[in-house]
Residue frames as a rotation matrix with the C-alpha (Angstrom) as fourth column:
UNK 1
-0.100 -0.818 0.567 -135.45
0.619 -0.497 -0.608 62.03
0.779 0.290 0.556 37.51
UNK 2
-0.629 -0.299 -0.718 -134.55
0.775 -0.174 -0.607 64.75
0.056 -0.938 0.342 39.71
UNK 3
-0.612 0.761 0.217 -137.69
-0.493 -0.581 0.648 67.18
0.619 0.290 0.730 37.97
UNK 4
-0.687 0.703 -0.184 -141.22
0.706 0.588 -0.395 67.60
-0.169 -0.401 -0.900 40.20
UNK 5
-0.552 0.577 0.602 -144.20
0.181 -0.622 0.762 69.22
0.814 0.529 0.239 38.91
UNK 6
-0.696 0.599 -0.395 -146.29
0.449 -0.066 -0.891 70.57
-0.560 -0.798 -0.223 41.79
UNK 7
-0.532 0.669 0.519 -150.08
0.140 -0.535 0.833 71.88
0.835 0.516 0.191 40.00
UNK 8
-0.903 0.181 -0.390 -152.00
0.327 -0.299 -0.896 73.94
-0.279 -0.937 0.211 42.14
UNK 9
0.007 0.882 0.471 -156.15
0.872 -0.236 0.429 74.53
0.490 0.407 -0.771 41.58
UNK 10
0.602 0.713 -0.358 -155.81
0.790 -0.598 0.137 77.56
-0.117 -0.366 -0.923 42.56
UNK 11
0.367 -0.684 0.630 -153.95
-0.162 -0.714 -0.681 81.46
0.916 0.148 -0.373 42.40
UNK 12
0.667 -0.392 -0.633 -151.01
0.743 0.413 0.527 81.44
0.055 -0.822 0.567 44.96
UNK 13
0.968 -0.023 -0.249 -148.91
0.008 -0.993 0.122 83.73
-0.250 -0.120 -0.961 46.18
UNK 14
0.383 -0.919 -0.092 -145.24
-0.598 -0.171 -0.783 84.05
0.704 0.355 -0.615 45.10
UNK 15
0.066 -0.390 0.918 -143.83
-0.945 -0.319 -0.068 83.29
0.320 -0.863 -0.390 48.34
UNK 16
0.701 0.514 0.495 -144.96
-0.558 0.827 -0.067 79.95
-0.444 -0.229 0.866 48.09
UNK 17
0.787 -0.613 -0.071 -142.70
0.308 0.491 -0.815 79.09
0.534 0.619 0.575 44.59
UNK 18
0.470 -0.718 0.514 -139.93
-0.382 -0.690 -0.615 81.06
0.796 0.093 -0.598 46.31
UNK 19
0.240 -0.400 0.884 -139.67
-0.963 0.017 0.269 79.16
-0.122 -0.916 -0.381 49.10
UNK 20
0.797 0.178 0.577 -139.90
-0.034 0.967 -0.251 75.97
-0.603 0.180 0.777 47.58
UNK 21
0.798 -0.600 0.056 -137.34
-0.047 -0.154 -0.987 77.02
0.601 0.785 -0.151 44.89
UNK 22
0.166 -0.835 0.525 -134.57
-0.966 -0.031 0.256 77.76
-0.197 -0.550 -0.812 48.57
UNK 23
0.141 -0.099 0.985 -135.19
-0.673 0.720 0.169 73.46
-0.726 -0.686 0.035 48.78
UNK 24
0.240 0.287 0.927 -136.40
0.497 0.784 -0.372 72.10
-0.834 0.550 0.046 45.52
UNK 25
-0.484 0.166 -0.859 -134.80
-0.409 -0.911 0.054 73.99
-0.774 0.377 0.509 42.47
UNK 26
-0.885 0.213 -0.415 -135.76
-0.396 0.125 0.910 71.85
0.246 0.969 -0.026 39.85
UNK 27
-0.149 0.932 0.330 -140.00
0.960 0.216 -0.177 71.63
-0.237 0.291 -0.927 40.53
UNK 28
-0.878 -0.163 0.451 -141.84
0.470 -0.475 0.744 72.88
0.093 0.865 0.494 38.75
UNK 29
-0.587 0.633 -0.504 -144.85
0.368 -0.346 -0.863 75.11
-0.721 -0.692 -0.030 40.32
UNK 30
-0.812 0.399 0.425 -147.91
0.065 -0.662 0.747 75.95
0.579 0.634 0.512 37.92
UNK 31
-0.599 0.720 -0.350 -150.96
0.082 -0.380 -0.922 77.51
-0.797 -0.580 0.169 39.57
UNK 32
-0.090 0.762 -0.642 -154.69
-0.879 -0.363 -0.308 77.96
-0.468 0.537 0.702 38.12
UNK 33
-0.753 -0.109 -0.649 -154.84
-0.523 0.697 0.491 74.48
0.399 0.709 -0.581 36.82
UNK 34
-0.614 0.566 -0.551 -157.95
0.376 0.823 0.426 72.49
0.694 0.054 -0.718 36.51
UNK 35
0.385 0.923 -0.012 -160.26
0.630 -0.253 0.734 75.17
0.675 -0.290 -0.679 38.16
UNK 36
-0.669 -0.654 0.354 -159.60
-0.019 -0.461 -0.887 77.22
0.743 -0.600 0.296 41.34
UNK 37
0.217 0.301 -0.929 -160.34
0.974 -0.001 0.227 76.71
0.067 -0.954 -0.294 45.20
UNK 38
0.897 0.430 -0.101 -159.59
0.442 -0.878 0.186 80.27
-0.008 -0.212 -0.977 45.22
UNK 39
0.141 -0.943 0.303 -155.96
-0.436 -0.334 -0.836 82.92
0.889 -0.014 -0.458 46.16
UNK 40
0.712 -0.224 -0.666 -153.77
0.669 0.505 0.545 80.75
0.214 -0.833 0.509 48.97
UNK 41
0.617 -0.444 0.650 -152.00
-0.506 -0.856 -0.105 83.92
0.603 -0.264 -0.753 50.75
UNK 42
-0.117 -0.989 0.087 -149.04
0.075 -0.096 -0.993 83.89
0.990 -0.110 0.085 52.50
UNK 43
0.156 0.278 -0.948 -148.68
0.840 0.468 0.275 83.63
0.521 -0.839 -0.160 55.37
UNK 44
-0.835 -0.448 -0.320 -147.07
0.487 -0.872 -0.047 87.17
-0.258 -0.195 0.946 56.06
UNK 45
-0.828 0.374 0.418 -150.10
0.200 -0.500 0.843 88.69
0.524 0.781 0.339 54.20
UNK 46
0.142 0.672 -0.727 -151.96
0.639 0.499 0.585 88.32
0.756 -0.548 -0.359 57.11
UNK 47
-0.109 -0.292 -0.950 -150.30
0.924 -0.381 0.011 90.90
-0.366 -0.877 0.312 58.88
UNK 48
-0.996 0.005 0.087 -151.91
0.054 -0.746 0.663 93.93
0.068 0.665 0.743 56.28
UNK 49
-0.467 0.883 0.039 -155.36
0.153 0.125 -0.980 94.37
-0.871 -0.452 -0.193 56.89
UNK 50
0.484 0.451 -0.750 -155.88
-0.730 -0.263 -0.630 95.41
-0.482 0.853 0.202 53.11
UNK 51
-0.825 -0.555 0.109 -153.86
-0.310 0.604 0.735 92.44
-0.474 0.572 -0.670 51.23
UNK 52
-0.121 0.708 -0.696 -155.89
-0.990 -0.039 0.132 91.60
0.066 0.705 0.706 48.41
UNK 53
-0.245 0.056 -0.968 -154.85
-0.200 0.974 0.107 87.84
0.949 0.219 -0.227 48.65
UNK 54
-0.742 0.332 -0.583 -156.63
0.506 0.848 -0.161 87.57
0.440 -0.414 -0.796 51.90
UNK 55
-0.506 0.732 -0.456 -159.27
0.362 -0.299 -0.883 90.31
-0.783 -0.611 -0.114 52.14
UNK 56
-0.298 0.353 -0.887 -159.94
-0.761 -0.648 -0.002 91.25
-0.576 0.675 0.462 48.49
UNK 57
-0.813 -0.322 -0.485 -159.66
-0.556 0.679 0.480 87.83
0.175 0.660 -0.731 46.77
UNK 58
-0.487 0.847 0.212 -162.46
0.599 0.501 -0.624 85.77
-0.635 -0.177 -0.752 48.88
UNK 59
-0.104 0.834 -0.541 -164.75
-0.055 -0.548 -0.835 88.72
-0.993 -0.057 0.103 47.42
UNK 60
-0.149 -0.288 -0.946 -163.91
-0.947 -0.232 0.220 88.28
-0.283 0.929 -0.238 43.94
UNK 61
-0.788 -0.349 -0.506 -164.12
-0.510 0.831 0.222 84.48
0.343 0.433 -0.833 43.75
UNK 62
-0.261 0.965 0.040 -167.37
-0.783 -0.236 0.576 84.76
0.565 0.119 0.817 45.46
UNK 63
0.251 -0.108 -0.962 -166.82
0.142 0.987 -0.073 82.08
0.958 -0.119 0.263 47.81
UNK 64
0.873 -0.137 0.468 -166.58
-0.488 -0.204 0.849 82.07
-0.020 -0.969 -0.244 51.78
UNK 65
-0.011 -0.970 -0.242 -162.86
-0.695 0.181 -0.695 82.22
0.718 0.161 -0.677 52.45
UNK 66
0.938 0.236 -0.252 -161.60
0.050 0.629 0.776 78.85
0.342 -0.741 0.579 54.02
UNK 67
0.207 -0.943 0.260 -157.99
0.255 -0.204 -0.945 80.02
0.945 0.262 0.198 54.60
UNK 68
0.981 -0.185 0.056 -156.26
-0.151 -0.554 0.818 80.89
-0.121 -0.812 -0.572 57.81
UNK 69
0.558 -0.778 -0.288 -153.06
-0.768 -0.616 0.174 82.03
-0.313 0.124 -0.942 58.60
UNK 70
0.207 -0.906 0.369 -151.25
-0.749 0.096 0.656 79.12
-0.630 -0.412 -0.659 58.85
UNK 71
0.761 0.374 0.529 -151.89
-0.153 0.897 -0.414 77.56
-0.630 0.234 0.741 55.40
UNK 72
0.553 -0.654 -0.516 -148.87
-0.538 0.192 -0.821 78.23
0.636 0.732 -0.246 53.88
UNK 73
-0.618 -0.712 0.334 -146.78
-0.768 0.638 -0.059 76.28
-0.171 -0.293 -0.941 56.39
UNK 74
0.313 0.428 0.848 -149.59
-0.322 0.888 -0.329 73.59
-0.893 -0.170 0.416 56.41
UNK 75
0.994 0.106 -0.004 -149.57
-0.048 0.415 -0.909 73.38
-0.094 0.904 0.418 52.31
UNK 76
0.136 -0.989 -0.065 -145.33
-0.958 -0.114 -0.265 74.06
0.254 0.098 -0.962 52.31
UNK 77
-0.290 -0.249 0.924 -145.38
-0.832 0.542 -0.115 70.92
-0.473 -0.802 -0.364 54.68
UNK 78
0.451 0.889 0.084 -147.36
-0.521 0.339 -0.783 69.07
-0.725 0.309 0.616 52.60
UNK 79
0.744 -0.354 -0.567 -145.32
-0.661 -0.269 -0.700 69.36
0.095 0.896 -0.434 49.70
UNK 80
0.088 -0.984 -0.153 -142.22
-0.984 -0.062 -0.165 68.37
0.153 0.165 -0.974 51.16
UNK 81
-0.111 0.116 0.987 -143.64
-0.446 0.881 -0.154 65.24
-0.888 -0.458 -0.046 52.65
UNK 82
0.601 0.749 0.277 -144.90
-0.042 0.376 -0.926 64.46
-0.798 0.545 0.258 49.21
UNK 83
0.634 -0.705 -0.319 -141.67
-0.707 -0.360 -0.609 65.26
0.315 0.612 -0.726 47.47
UNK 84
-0.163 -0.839 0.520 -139.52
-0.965 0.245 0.094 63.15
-0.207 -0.486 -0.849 50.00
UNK 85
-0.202 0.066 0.977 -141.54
-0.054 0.995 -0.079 60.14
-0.978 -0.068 -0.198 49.62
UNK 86
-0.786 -0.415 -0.459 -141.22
-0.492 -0.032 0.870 60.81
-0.375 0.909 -0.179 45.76
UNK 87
-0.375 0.274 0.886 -144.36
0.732 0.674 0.102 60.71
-0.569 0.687 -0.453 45.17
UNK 88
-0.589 0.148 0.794 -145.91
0.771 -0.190 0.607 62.47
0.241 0.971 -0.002 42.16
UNK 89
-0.182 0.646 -0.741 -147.57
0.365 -0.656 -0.661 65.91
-0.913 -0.391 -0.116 42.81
């Protein structure tokens, strides 16, 4: 059908479902599932020097952040490639 779950190990910002939702309305986007690689910030969030989801979060989750800026286009991209060729996320 025309439904696509997308499950993310980890906490994500909004911005992510919101942008997916402009292309894809009918997936479905749960986060926290089956552990967590940590918070996957926004790209924009990068431009605050205090955002929690990329200078508070690494510190909380106790883990050297592996993020840079440009994973939300990298993971966005991802998606869609995985959506077009229908398969299963």
């Amino acid at each position: 059908g025309q439904n696509k779950i997308l499950i993310v190990p980890g906490e994500v910002d909004s911005q992510y479902a919101l942008n997916l939702d402009k292309e894809f309305s009918r997936l479905h986007f749960y986060t926290i599932t089956n552990g967590s690689l940590g918070y996957f910030p926004s790209e924009t969030a990068y431009e605050d020097e205090f955002d929690y989801a990329c200078y508070s979060a690494p510190k909380f989750y106790g883990t050297i952040f592996p993020f840079e800026k440009k994973i939300q286009r990298k993971i966005d991209q991802a998606i869609i490639d995985l959506i077009m060729r229908n398969l299963y996320i």
